[in-house]
NUZA-787121 format. One line per 2 residues: number of its first residue (from 1); for each residue x negated, y negated, z negated of N, C-alpha, C, O, CB. Coordinates in nm, 3 decimals, padded with zeros to 5 digits. Each point is the difference from the previous one (the first is absolute). Glycine has a CB too. Layout:
BEGIN
NUM	X/Y/Z/X/Y/Z/X/Y/Z/X/Y/Z/X/Y/Z ~ ...
! end
This chain:
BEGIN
1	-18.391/-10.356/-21.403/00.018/00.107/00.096/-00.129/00.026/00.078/-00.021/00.119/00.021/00.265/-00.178/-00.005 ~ -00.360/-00.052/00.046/-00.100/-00.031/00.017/-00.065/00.129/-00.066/-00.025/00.101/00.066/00.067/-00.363/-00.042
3	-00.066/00.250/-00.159/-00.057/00.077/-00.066/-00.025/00.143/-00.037/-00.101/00.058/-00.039/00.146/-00.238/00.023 ~ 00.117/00.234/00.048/00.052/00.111/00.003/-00.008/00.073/00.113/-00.025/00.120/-00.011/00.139/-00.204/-00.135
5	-00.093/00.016/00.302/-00.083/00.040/00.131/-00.154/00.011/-00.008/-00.057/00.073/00.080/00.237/-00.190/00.038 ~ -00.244/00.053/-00.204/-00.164/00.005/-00.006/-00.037/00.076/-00.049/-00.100/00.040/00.059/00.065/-00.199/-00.058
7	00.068/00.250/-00.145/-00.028/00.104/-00.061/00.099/00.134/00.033/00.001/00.108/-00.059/-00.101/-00.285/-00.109 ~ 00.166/00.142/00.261/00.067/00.136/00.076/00.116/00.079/-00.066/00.048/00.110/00.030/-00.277/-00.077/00.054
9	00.257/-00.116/-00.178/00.122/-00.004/-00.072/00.111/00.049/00.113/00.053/00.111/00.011/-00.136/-00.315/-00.188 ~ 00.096/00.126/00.229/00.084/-00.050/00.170/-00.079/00.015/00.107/-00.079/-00.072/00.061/00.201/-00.109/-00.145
11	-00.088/00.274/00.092/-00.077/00.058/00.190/00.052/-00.085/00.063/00.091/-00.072/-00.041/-00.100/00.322/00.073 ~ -00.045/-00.253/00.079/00.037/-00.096/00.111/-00.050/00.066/00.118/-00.051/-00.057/00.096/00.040/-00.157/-00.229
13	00.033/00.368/00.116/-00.053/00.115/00.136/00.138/-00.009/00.042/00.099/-00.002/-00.073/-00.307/00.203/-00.003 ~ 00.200/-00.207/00.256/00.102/00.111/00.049/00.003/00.118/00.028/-00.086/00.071/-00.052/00.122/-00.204/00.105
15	00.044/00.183/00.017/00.024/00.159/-00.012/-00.135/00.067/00.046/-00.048/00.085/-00.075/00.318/-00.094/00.132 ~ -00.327/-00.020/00.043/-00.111/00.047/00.067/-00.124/-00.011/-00.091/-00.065/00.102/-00.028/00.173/-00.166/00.247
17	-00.150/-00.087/-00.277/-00.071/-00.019/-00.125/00.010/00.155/-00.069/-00.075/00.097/-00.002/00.140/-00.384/-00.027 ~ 00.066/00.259/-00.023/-00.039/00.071/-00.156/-00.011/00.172/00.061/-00.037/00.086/-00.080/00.213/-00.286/-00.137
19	-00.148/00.232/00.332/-00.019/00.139/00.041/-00.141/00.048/00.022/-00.043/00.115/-00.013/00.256/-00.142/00.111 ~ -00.295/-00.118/-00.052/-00.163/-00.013/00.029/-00.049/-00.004/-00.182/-00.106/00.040/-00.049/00.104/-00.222/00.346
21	00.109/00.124/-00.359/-00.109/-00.025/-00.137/00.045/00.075/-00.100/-00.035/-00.027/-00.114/-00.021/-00.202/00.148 ~ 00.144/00.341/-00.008/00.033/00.140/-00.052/-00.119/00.077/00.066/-00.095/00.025/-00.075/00.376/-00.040/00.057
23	-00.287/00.042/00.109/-00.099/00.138/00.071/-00.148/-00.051/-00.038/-00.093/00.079/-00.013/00.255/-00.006/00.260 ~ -00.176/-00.216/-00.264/-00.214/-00.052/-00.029/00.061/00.065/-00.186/-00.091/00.062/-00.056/-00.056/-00.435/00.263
25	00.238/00.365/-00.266/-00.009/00.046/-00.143/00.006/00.111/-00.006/-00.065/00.044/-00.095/00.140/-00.195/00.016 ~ -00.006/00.251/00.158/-00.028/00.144/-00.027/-00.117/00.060/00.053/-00.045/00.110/-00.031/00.263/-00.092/00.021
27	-00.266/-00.101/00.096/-00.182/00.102/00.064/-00.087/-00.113/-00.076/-00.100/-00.014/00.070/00.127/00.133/00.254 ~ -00.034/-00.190/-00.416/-00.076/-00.076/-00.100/00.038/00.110/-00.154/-00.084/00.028/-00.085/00.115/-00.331/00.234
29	00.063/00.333/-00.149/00.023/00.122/-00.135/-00.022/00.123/00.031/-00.033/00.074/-00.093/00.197/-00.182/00.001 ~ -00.151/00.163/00.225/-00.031/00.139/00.029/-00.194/-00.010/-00.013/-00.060/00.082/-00.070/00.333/-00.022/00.267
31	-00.344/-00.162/-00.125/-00.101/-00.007/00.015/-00.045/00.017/-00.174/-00.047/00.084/-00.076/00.064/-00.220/00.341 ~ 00.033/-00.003/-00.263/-00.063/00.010/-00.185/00.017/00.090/-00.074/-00.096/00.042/-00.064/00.125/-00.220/00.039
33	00.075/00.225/00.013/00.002/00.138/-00.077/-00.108/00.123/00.053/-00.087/00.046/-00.074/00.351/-00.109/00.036 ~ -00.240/00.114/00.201/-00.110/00.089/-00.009/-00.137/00.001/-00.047/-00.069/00.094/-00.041/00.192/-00.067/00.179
35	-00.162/-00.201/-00.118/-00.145/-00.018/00.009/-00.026/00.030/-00.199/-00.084/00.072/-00.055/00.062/-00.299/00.338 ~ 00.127/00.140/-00.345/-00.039/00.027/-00.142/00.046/00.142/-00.058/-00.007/00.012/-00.122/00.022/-00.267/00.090
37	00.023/00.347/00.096/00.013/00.131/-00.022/-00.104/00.063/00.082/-00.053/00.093/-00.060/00.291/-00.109/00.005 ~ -00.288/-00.007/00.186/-00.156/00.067/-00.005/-00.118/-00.068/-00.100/-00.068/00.063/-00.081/00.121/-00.007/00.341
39	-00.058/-00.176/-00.236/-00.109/-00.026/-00.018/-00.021/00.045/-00.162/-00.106/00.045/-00.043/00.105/-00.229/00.250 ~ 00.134/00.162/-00.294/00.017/00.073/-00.132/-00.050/00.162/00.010/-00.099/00.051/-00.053/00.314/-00.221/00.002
41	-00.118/00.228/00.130/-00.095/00.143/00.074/-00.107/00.047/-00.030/00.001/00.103/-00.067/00.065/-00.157/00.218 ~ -00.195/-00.007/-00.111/-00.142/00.013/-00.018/-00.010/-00.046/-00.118/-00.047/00.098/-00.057/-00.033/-00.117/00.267
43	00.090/-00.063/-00.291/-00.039/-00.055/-00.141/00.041/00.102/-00.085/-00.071/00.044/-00.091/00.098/-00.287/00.132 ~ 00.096/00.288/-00.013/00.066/00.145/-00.128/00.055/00.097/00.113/00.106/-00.020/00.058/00.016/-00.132/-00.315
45	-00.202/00.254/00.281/00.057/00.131/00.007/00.052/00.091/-00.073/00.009/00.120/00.025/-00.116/-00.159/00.082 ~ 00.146/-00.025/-00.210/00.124/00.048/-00.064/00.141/-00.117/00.016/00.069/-00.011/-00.102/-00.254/00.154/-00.083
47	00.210/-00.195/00.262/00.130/-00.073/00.033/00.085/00.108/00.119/-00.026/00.063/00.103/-00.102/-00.346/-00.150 ~ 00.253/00.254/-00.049/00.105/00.042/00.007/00.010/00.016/00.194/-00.042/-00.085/00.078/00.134/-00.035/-00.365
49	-00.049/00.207/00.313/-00.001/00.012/00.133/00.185/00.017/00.075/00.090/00.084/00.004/-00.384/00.040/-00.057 ~ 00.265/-00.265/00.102/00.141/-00.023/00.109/00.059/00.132/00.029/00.111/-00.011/-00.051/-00.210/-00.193/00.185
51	00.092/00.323/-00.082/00.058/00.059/00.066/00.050/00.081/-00.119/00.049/00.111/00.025/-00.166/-00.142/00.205 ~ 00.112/-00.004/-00.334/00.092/00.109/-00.087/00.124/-00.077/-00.057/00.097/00.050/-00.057/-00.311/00.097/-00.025
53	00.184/-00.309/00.117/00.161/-00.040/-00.006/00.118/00.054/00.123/00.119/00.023/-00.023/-00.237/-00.250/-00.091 ~ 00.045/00.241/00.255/00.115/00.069/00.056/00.025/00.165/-00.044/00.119/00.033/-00.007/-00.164/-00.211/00.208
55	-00.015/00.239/-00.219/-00.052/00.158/-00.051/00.106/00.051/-00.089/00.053/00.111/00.008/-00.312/-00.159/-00.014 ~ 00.285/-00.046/-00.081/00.028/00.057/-00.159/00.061/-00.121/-00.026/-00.020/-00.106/00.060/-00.179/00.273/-00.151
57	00.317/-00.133/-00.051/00.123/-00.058/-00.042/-00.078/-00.090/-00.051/-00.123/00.002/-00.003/00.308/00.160/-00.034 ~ -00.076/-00.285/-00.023/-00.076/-00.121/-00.046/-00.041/00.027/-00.122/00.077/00.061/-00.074/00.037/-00.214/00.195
59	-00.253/00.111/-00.170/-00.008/00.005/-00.151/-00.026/-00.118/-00.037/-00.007/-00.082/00.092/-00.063/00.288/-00.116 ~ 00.048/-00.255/-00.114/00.010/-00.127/-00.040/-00.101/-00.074/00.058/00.012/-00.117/00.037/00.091/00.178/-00.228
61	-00.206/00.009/00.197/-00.115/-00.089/00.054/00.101/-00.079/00.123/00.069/-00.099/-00.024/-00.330/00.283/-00.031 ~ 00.253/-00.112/00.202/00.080/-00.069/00.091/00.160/-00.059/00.010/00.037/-00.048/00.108/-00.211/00.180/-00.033
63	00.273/-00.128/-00.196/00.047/-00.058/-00.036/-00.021/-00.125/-00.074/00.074/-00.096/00.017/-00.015/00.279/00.035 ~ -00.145/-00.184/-00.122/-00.087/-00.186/-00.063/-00.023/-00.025/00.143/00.081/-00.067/00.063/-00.257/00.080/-00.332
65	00.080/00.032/00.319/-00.092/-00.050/00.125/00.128/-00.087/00.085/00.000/-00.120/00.026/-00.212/00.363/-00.003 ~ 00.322/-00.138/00.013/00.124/-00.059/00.104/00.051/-00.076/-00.030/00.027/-00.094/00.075/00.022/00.232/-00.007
67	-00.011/-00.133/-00.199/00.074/-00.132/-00.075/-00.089/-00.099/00.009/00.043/-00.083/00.080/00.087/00.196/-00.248 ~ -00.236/-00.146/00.122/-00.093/-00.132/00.020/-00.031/-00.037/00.156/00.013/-00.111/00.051/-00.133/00.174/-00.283
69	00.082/00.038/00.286/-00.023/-00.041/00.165/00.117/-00.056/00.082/-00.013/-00.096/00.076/-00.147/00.284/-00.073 ~ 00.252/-00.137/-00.017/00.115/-00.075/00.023/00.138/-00.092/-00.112/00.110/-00.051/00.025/-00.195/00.244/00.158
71	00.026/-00.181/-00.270/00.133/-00.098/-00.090/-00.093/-00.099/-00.079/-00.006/-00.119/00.030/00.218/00.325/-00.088 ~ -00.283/-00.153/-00.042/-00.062/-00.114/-00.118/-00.094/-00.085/00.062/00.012/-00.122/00.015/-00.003/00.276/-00.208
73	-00.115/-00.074/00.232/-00.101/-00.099/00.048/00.060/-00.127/00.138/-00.022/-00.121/00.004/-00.172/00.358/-00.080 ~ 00.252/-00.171/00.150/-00.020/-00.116/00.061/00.113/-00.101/-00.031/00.005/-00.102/00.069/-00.135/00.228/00.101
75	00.239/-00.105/-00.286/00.054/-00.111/-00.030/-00.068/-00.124/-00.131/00.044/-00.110/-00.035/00.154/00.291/00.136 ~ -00.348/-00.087/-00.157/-00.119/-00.075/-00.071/-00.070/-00.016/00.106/-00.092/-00.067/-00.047/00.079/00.150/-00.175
77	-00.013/-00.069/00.340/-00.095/-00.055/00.116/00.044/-00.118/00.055/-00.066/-00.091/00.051/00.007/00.302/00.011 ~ 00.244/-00.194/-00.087/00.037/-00.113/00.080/-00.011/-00.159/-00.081/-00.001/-00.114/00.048/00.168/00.308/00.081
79	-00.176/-00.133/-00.305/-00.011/-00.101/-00.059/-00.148/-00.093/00.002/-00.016/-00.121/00.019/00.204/00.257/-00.137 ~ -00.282/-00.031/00.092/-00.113/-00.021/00.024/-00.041/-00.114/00.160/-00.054/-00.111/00.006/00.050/00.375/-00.167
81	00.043/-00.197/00.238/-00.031/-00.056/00.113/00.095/-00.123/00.011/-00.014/-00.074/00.098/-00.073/00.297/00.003 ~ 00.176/-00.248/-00.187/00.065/-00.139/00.005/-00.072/-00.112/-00.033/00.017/-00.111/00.048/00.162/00.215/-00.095
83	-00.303/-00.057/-00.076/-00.093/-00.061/-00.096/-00.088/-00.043/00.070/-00.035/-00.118/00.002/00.068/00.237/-00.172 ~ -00.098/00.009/00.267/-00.087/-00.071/00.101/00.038/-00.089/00.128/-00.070/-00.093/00.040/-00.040/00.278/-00.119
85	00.234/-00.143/00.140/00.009/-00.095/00.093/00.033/-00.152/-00.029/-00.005/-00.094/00.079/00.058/00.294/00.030 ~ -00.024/-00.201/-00.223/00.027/-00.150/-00.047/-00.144/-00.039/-00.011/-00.037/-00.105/00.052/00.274/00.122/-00.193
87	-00.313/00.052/00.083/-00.174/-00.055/-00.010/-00.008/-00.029/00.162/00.001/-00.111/00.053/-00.141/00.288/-00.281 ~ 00.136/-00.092/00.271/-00.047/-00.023/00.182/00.089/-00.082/00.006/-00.055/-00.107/-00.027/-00.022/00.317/00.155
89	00.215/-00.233/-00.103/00.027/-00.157/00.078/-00.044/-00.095/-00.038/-00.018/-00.089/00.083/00.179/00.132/-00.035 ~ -00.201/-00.070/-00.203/-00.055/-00.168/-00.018/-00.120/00.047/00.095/-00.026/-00.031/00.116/00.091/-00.094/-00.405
91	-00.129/00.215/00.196/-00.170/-00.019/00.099/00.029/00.006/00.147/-00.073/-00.085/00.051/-00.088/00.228/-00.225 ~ 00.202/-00.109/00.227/00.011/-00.041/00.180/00.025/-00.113/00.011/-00.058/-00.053/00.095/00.141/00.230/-00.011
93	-00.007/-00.254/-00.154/00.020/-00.151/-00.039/-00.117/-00.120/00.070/-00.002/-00.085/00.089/00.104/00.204/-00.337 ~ -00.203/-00.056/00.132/-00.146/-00.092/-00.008/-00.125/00.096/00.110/-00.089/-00.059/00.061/00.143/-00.043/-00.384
95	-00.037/00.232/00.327/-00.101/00.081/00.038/00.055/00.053/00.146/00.115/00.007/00.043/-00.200/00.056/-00.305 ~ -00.073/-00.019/00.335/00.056/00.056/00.097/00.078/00.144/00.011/-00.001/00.036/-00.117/-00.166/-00.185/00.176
97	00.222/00.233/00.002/00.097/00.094/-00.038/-00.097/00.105/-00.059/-00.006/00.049/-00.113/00.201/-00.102/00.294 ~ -00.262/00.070/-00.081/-00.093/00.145/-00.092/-00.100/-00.059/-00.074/-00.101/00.071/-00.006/00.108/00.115/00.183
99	-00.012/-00.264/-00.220/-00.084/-00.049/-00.142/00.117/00.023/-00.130/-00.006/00.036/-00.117/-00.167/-00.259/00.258 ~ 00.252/00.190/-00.070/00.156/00.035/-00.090/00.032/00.106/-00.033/00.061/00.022/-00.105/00.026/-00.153/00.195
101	-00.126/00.232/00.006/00.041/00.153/-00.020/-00.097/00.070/-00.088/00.029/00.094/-00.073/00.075/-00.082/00.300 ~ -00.260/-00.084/-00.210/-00.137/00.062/-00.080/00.081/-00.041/-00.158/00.056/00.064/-00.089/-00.334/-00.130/00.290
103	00.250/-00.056/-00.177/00.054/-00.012/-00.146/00.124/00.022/-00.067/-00.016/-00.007/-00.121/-00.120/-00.118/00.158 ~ 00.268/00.152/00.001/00.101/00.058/-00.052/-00.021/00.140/-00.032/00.038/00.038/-00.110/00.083/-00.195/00.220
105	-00.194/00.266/-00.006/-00.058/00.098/-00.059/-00.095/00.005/-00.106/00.005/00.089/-00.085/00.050/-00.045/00.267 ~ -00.165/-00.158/-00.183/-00.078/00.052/-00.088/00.085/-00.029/-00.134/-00.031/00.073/-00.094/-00.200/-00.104/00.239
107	00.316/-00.048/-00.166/00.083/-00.037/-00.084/00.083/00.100/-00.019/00.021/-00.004/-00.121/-00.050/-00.203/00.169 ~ 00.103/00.315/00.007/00.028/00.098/-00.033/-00.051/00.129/-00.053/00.063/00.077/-00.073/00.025/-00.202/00.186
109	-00.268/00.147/-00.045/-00.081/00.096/-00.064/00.001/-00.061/-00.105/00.072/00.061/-00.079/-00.201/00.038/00.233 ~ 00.092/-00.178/-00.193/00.010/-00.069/-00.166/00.057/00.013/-00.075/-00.046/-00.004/-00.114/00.008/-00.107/00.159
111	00.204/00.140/-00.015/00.073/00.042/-00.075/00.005/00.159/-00.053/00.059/00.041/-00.099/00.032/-00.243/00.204 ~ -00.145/00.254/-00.038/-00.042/00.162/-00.026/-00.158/00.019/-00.036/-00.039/00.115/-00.016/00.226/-00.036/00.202
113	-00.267/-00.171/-00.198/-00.126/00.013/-00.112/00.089/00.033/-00.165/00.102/-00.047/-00.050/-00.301/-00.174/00.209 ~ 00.078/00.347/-00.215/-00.150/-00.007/00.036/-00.013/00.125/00.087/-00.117/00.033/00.016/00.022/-00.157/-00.239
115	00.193/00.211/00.287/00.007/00.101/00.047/-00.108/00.001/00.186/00.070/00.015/00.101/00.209/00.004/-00.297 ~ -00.370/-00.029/00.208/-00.077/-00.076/00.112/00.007/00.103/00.122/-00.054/-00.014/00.110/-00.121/-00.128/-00.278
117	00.239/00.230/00.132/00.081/00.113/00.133/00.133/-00.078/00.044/00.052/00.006/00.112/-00.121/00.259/-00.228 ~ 00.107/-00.329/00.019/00.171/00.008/00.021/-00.037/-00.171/00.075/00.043/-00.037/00.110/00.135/00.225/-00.383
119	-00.224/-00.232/00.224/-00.056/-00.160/00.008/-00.040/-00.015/00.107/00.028/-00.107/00.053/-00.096/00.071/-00.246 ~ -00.033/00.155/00.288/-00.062/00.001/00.149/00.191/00.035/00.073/00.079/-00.086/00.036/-00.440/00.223/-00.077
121	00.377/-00.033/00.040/00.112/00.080/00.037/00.100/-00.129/00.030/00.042/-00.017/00.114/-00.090/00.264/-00.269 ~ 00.087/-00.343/00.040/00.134/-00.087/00.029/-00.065/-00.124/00.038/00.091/-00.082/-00.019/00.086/00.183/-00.154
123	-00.284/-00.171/00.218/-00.066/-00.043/00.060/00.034/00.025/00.151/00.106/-00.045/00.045/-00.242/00.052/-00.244 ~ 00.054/00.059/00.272/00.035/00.047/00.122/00.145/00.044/00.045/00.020/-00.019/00.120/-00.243/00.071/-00.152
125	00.364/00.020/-00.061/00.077/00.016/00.022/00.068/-00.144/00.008/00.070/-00.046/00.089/-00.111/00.282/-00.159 ~ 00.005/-00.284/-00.030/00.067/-00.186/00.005/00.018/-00.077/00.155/00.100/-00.041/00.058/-00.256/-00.005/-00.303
127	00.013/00.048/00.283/00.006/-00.032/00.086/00.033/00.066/00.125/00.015/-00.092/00.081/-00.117/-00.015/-00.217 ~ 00.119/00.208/00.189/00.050/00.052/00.069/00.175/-00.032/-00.009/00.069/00.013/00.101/-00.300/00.138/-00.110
129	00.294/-00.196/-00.129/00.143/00.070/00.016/00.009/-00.207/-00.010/00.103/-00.056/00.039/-00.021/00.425/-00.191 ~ -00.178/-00.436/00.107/00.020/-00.194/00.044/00.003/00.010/00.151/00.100/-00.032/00.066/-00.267/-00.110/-00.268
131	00.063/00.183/00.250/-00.024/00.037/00.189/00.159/-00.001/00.057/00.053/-00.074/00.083/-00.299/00.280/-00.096 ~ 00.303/-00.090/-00.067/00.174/00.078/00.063/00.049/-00.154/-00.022/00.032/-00.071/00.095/00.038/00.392/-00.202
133	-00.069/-00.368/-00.038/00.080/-00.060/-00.057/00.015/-00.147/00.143/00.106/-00.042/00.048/-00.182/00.162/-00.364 ~ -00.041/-00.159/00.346/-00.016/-00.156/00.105/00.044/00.049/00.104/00.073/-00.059/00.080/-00.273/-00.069/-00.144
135	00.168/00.219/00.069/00.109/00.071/00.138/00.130/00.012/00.014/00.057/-00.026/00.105/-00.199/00.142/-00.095 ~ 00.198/-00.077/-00.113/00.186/00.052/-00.006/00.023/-00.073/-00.139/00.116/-00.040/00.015/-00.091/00.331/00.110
137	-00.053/-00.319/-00.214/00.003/-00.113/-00.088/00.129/00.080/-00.033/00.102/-00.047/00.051/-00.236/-00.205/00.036 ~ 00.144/00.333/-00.141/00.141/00.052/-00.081/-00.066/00.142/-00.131/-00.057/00.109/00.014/00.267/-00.160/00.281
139	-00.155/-00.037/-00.427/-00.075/00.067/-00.100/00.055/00.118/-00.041/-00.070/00.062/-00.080/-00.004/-00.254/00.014 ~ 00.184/00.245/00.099/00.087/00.082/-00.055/-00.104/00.150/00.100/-00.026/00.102/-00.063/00.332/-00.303/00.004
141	-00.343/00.190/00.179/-00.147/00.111/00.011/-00.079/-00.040/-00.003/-00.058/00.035/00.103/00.097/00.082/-00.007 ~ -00.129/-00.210/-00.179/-00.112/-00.012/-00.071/00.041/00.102/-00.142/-00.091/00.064/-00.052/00.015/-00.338/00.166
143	00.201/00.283/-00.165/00.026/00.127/-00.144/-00.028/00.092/00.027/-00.058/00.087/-00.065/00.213/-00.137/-00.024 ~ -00.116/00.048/00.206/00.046/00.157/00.064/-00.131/00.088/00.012/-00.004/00.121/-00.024/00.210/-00.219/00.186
145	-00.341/-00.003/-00.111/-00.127/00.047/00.043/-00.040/-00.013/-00.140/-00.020/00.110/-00.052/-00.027/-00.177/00.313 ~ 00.035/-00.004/-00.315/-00.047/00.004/-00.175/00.012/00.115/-00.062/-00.076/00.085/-00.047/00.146/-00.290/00.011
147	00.069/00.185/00.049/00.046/00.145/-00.045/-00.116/00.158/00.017/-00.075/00.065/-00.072/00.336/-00.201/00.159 ~ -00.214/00.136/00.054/-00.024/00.122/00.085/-00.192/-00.009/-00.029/-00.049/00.108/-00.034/00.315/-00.125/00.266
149	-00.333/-00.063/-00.223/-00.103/00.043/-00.001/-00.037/-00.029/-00.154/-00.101/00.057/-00.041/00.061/-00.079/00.305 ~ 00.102/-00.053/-00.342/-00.076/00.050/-00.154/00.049/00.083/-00.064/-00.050/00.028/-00.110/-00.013/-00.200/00.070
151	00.190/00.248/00.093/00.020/00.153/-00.059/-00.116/00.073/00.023/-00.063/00.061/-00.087/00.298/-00.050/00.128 ~ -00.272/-00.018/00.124/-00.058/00.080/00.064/-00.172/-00.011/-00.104/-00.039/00.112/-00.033/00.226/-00.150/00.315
153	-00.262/-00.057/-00.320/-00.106/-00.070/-00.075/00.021/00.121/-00.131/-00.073/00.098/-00.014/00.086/-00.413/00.107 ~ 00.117/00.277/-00.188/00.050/00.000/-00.099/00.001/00.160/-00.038/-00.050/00.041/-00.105/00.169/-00.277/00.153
155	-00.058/00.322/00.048/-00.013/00.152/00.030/-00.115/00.093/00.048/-00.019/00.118/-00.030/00.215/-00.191/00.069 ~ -00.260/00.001/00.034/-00.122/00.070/00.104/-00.105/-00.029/-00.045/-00.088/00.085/00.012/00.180/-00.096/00.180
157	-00.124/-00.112/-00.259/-00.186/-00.010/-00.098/-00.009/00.081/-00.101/00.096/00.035/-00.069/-00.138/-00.269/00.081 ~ -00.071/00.267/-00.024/-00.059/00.057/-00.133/00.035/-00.086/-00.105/-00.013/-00.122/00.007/-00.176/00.223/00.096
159	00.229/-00.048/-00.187/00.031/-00.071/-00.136/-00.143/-00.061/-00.059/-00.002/-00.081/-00.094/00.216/00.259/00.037 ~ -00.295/-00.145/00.102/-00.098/-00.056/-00.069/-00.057/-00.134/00.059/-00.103/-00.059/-00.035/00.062/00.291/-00.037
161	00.133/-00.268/00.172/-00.035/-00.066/00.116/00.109/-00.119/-00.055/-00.009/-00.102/-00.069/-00.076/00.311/00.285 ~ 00.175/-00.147/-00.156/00.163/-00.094/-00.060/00.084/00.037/-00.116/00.044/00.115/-00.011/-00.005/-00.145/00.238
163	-00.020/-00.045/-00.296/00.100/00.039/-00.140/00.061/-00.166/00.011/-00.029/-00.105/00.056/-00.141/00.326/-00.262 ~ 00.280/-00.163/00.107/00.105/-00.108/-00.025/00.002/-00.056/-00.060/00.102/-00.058/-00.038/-00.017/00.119/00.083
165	-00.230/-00.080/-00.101/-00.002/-00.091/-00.134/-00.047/-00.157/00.061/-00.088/00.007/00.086/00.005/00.221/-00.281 ~ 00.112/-00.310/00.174/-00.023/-00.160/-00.008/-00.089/-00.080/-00.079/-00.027/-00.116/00.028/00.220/00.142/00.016
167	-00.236/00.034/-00.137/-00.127/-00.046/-00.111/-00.123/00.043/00.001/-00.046/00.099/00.057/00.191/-00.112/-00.187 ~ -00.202/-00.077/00.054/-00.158/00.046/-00.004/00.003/00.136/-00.110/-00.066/00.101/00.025/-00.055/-00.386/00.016
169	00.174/00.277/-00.118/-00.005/00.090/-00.116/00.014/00.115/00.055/-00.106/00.055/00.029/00.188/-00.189/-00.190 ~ 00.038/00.206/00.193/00.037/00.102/00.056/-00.053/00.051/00.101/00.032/00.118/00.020/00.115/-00.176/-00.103
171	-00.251/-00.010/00.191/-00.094/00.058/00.090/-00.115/00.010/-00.080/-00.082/00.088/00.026/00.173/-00.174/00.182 ~ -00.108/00.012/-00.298/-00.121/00.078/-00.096/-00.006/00.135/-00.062/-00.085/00.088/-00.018/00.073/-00.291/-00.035
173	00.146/00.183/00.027/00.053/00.152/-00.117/-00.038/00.109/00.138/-00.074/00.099/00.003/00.359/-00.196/-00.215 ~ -00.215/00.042/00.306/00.042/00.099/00.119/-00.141/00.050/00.021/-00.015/00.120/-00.019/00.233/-00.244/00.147
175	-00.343/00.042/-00.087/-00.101/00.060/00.031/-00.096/00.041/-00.073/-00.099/00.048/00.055/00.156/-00.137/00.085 ~ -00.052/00.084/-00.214/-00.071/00.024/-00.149/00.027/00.141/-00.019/-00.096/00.077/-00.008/00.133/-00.311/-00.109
177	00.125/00.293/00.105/00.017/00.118/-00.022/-00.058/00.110/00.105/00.007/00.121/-00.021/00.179/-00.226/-00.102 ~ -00.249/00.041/00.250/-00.023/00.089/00.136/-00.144/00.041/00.015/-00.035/00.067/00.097/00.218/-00.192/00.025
! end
């Protein structure tokens, strides 16, 4: 049970907690999302522009987009981030906490090499959402932010930037053809 309180399986917030560690997750996803939708912004002025999802009926584009931002991804964020917080509790174990957090992130950019956008990107997001995690220690919104900001990554980069491929091969093909 030990174990299951440590990786946030089992919250152990009360009411006030989890109302404080609801509102740091929605201005940690509102933030992240705008910043990787401007800062995406300037890199492609040709990205899709927010105000025509309120504007105009849904088309598939923002139907994928809604469905992943809120359903798929963050129930694969939540898995994901199960993977890492088990890495981070041993290492907090032996290490000090944010030596723990460097390295559970860099251990997570790793898992998204050889893509070295996506690799910087979940790096810094890692640690920011380990930061939430020692704070409110409940993993079920560590998905939620996974979620919400690697839709946001996943939708808003240049494809030439981010793609979904996982291999060396296929980022070869990919850039080769460009």
């Amino acid at each position: 049970m030990n174990f299951l309180n440590s990786i946030g399986i089992i919250p152990t917030l009360n009411f006030a907690q989890t109302i404080e560690a609801i509102v740091f997750m929605l201005l940690i996803c509102i933030i992240g999302f705008f910043a990787i939708y401007f800062i995406n912004k300037k890199i492609n002025k040709n990205l899709y522009v927010l105000k025509k999802i309120f504007d105009e009926d849904f088309t598939s584009w923002e139907k994928s987009f809604l469905k992943r931002f809120f359903v798929q991804y963050p129930l694969w964020g939540f898995v994901q981030q199960l993977a890492i917080v088990i890495i981070f509790y041993f290492l907090r174990k032996v290490l000090n906490i944010n030596i723990a957090i460097i390295i559970s992130s860099f251990i997570f950019a790793a898992f998204h090499y050889p893509n070295l956008f996506l690799c910087l990107a979940t790096f810094g997001i890692e640690q920011v959402l380990l930061y939430y995690f020692t704070q409110y220690n409940v993993l079920y919104f560590l998905g939620i932010m996974h979620g919400i900001l690697g839709t946001s990554l996943m939708y808003f980069s240049p494809r030439i930037i981010f793609t979904n491929f996982a291999v060396w091969k296929k980022y070869e093909e990919l850039y080769k053809k460009k």
